[in-house]
C-alpha positions as CSV (number, residue, x, y, z in Angstrom):
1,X,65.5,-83.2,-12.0
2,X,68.6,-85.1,-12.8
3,X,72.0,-83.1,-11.7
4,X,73.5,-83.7,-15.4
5,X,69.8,-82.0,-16.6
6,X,70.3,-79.0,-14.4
7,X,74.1,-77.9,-15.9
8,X,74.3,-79.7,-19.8
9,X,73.6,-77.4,-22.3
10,X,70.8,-79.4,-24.9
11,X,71.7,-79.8,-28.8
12,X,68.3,-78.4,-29.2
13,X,69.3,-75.0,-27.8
14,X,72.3,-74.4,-30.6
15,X,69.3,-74.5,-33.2
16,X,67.2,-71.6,-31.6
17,X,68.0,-67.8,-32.2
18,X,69.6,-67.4,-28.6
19,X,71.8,-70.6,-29.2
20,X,73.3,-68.8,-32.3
21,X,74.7,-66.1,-30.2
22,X,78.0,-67.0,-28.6
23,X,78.8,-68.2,-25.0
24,X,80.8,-65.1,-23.9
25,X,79.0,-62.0,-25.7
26,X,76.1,-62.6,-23.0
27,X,78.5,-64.6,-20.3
28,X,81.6,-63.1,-20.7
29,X,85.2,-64.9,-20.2
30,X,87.8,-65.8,-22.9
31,X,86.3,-68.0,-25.9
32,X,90.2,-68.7,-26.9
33,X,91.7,-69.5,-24.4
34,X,92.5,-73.7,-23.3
35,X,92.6,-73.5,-20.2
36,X,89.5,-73.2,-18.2
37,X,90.1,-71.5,-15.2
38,X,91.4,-69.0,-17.7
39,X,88.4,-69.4,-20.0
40,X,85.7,-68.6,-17.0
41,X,87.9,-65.9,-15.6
42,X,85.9,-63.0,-15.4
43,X,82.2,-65.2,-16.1
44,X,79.0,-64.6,-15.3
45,X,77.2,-67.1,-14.7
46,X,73.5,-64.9,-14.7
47,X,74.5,-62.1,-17.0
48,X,70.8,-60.6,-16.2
49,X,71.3,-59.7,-13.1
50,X,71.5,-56.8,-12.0
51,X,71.5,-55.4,-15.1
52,X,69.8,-57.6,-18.1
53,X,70.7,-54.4,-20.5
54,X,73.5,-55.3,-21.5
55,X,72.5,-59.1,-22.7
56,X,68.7,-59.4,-22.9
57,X,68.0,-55.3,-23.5
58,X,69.8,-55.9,-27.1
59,X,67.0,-57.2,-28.1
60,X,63.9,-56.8,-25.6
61,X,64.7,-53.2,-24.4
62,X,61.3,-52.5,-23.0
63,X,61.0,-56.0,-21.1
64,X,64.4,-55.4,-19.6
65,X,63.8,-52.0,-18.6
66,X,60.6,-52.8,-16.8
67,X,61.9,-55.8,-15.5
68,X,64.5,-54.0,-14.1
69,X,62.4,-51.9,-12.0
70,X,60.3,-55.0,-11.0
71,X,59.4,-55.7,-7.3
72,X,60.8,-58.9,-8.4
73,X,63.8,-57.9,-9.4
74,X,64.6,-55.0,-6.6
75,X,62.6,-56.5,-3.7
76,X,62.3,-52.1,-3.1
77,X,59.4,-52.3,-0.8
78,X,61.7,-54.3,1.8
79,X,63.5,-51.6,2.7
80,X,61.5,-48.3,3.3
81,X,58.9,-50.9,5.0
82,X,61.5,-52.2,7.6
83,X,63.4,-48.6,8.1
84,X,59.6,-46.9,9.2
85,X,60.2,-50.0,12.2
86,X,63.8,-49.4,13.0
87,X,66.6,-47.3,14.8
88,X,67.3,-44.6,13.2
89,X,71.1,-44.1,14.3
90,X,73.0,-44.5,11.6
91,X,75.5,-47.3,13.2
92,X,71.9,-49.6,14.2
93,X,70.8,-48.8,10.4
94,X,74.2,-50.1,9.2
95,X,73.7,-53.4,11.7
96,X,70.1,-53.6,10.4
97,X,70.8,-53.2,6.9
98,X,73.4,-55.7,6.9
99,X,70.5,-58.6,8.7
100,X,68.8,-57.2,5.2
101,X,71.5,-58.1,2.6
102,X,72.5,-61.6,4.1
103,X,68.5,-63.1,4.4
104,X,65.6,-60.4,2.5
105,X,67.6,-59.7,-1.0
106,X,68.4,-63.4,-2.1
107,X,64.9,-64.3,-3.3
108,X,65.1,-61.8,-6.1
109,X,64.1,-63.2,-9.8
110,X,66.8,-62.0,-12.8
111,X,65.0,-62.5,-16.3
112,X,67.4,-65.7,-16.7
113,X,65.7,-67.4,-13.5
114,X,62.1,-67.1,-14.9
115,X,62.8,-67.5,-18.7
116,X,66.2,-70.4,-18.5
117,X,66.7,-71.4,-15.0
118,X,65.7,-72.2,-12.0
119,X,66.1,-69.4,-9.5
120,X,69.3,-69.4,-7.4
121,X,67.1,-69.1,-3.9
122,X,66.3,-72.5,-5.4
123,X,69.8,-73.7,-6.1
124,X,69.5,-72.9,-9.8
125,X,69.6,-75.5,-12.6
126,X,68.6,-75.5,-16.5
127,X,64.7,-76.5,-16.7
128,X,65.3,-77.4,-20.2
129,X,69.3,-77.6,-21.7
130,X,69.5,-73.8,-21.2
131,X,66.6,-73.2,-23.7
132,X,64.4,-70.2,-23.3
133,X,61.2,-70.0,-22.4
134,X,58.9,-67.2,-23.4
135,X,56.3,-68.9,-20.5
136,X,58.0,-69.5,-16.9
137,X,57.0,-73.1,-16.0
138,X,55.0,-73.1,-12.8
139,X,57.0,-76.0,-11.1
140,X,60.3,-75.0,-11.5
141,X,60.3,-71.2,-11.6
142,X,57.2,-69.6,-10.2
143,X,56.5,-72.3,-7.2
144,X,60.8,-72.7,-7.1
145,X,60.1,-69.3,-5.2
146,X,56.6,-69.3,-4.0
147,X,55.8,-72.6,-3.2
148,X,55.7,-73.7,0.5
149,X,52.5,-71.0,0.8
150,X,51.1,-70.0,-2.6
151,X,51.8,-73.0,-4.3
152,X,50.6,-75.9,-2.0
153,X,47.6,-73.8,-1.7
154,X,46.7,-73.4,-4.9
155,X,47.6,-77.2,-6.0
156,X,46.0,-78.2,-3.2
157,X,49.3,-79.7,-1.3
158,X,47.2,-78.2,1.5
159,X,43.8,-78.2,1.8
160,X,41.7,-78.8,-1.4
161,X,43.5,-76.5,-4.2
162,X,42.0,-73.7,-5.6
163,X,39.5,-74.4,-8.7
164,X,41.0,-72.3,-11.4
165,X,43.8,-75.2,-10.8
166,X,42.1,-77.8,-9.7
167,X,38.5,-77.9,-12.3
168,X,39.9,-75.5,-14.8
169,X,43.9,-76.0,-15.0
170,X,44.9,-72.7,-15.2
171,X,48.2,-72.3,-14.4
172,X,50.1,-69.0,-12.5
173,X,50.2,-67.2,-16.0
174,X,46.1,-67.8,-16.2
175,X,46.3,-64.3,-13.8
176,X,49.8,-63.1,-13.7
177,X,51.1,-61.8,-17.3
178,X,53.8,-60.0,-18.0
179,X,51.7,-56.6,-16.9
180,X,52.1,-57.2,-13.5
181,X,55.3,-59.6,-13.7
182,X,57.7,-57.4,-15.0
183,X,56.0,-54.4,-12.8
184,X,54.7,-51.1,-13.9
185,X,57.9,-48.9,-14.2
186,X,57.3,-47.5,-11.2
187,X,59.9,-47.8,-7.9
188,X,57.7,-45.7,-5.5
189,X,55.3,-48.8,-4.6
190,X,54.9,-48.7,-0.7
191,X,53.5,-52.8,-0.9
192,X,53.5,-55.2,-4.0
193,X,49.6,-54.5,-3.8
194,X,50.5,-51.5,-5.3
195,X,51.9,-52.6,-8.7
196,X,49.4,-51.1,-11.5
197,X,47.8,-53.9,-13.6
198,X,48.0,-56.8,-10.8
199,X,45.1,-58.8,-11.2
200,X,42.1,-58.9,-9.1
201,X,38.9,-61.1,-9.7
202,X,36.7,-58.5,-11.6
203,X,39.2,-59.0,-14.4
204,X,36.8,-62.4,-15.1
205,X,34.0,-61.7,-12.6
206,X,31.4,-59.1,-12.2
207,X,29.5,-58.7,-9.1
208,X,26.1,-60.4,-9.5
209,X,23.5,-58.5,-8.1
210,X,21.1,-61.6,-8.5
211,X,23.3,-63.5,-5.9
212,X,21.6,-63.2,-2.7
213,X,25.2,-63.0,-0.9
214,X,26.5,-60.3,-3.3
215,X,23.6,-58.1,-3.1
216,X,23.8,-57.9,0.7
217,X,27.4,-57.6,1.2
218,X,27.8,-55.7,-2.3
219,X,31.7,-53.6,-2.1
220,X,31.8,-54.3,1.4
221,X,33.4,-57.4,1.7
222,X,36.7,-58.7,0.0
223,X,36.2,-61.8,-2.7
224,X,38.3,-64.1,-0.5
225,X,36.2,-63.4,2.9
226,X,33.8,-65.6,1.4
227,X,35.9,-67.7,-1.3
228,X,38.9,-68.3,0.3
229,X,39.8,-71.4,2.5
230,X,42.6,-71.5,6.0
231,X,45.8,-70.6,4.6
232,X,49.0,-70.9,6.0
233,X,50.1,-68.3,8.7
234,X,54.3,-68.0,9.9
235,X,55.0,-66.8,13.3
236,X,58.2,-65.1,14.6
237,X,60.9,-65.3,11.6
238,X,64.5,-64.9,13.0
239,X,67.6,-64.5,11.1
240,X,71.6,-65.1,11.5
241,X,74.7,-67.0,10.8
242,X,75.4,-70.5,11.6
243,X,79.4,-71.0,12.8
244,X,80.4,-71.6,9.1
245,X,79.1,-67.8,7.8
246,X,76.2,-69.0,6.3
247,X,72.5,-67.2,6.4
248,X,69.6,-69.2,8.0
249,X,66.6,-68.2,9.3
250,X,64.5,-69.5,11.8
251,X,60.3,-69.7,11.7
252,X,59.1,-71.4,15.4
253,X,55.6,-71.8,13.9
254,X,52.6,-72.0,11.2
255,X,49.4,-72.9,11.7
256,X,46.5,-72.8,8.9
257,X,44.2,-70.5,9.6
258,X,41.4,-67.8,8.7
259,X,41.4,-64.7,9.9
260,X,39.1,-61.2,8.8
261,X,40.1,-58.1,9.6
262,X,39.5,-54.2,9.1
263,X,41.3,-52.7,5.9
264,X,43.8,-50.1,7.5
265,X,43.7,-48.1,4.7
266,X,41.0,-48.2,2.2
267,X,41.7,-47.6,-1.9
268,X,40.6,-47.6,-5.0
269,X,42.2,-51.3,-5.7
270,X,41.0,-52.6,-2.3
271,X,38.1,-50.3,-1.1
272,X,36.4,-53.1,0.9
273,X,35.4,-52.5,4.4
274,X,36.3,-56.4,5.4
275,X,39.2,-58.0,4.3
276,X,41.3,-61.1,4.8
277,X,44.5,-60.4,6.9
278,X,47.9,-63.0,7.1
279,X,50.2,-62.6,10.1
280,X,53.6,-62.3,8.4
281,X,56.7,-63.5,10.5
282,X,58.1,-60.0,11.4
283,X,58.6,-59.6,15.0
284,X,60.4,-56.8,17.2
285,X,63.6,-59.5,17.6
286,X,63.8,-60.6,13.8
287,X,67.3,-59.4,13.7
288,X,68.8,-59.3,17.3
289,X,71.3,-61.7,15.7
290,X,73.2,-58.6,13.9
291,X,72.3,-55.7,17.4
292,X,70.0,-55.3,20.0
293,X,67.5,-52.7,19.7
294,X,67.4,-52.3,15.9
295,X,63.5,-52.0,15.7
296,X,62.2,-49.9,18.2
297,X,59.4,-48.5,16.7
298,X,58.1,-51.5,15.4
299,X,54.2,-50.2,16.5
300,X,54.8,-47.8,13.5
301,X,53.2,-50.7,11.4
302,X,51.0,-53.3,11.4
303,X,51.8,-57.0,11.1
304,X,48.6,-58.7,10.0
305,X,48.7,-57.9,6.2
306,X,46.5,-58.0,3.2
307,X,46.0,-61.7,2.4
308,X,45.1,-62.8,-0.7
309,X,44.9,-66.7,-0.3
310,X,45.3,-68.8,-3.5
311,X,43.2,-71.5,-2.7
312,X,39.6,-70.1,-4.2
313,X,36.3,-72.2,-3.7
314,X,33.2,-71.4,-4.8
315,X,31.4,-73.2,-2.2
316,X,33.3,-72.5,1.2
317,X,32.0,-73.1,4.8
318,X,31.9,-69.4,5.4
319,X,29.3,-68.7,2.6
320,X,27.4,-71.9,3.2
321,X,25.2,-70.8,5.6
322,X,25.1,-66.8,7.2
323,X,25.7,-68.1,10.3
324,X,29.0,-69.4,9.5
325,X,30.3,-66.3,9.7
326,X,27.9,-64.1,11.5
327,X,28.2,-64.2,15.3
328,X,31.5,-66.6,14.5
329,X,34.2,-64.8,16.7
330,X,36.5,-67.4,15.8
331,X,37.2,-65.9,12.1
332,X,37.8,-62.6,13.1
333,X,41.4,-61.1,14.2
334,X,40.1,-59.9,17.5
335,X,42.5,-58.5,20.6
336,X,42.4,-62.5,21.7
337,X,44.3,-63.3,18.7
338,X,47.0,-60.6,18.9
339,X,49.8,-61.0,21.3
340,X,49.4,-57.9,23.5
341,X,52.9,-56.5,22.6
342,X,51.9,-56.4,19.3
343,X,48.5,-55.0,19.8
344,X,49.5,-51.3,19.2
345,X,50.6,-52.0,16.2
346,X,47.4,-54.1,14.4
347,X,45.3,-51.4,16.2
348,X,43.6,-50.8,13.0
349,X,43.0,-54.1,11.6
350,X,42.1,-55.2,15.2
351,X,38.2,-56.2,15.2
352,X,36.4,-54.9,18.3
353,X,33.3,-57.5,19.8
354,X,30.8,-55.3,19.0
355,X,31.4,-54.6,15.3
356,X,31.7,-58.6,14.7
357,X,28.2,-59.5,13.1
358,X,25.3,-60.9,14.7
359,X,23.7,-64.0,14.6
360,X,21.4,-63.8,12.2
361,X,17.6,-65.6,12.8
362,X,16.9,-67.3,9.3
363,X,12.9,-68.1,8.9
364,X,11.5,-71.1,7.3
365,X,10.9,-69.4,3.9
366,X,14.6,-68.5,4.1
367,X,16.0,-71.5,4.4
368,X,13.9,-73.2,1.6
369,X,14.7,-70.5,-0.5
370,X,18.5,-70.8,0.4
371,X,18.5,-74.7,-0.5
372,X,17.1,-74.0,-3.7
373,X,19.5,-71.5,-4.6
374,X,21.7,-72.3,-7.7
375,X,24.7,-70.7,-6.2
376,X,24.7,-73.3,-3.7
């Protein structure tokens, strides 16, 4: 976009319902004064964050109150997810928490940065003369945040898309409504996973029993073992402050790749024995910037997470052909492709040799069968 698009306010916008409403009652500042730096004194520039109550819960109280609580909004599982990894004197917490504030906390999304703007991790900007949007748009506000992984996979920046996007143009709103954007109400959630309503692939999709695959594996595999294509993996994130005061961070390394693993802790949203797993960038020196020693116990949790690639095929290499995967060590997180400090830690999503599959011996009936199969 054009810089004069990102900050001009568009004639169209005075015509609509929130363009009656006056500058300052959701802005603040001082509508009669002349002078502008008197004018903007007291401004704010997102007046729905943190607390859209005030502006957008006049009108949309329920939306702002769940929004409120949204893990896009409060970034709560951050926290308590970091503190189970770190020293617990209260000076190191201090140190820790303050790595936190400067780098996790300014991805958040305020009801302005999906519905007016783009997001200020993204360097903000109107999308459309400050008009609102009851639909985010994909480009600017959902892939703004979410696009270097998620979005090149899923418009197939990287690799070849996924086909809800690429054959069938669905966009992010094709599976994420407003029942799992604005979050359930709930602040207890241990992992965004957790969010009631987020959805999941039976929401279009039964399990058919008539596919050969799907009556073998049945429950026990995850969708995307067999669906889902590489996806991106980021190594080793480190965080501080360059020499003028401002927050960076630092990622060595990413690599595409495919990885299956054991689910640490089966549930009734994910009860599958096999699951894809993404190594995420937190190491035991992530924030030796702000203090040494501020995550001792970092074995306290795992660092291969629940992956949940978008970048669905229905014809992948994996579910071409049984052997693809059986006997294939090479897409499964074994000890080999753990660093052995951080072993301890993914001891539960770890595959050991002997429970990788074997090669399977396919007869010739099978493999007629198999090539006249209309799933393939």
């Amino acid at each position: 976009m054009e810089l004069h698009e990102k900050v001009l306010v568009s004639v169209d916008f005075l015509q609509t319902t929130h363009g009656e409403i006056g500058c300052t009652e959701c802005h603040g500042g001082d509508e009669t004064a002349t002078n502008m730096d008197v004018a903007h004194k007291g401004m704010q520039a997102d007046p729905t964050f943190p607390d859209a109550m005030a502006t957008c819960g006049q009108c949309h109280e329920e939306e702002a109150k769940l929004a409120k609580t949204s893990l896009h909004y409060t970034l709560a599982t951050y926290k308590p997810m970091v503190h189970q990894r770190a020293n617990q004197d209260s000076a190191q917490l201090a140190l820790l928490d303050l790595g936190m504030d400067n780098h996790c906390y300014s991805c958040h999304a305020s009801c302005g940065e999906c519905h007016v703007s783009r997001p200020n991790f993204a360097k903000g900007g109107f999308i459309s003369g400050h008009n609102f949007n009851k639909t985010p748009d994909q480009t600017n506000q959902c892939m703004a945040c979410h696009g270097s992984r998620v979005g090149n996979e899923f418009t197939g920046e990287t690799g070849s898309g996924d086909l809800h996007y690429t054959k069938h143009g669905m966009d992010c709103m094709g599976c994420h409504g407003t029942h799992d954007l604005h979050g359930d109400g709930k602040t207890d959630h241990r992992d965004r996973y957790q969010v009631e309503g987020l959805a999941s692939c039976q929401d279009c999709h039964e399990l058919d029993d008539k596919i050969e695959q799907h009556a073998i594996h049945g429950e026990k595999l995850s969708c995307y073992v067999c669906h889902a294509q590489p996806y991106a993996n980021c190594y080793g994130c480190h965080v501080g402050l360059d020499d003028q005061e401002l927050a960076f961070f630092k990622n060595p390394d990413e690599e595409e790749l495919f990885r299956i693993g054991r689910n640490p802790e089966p549930n009734p949203q994910r009860p599958e024995e096999w699951i894809l797993v993404r190594r995420v960038p937190s190491v035991p020196t992530s924030f030796e910037y702000y203090g040494k020693d501020l995550l001792p116990n970092f074995d306290q949790l795992n660092n291969w997470k629940y992956a949940s690639p978008h970048n669905i095929q229905r014809k992948t290499t994996q579910n071409r052909d049984c052997n693809n995967c059986h006997g294939n060590e090479e897409l499964f997180l074994t000890e080999n492709n753990v660093k052995p400090e951080m072993r301890a830690a993914n001891k539960k999503i770890i595959v050991p040799a002997a429970m990788i599959p074997k090669k399977q011996e396919q007869t010739k009936s099978k493999k007629k069968s198999k090539k006249k199969s209309s799933y393939f």
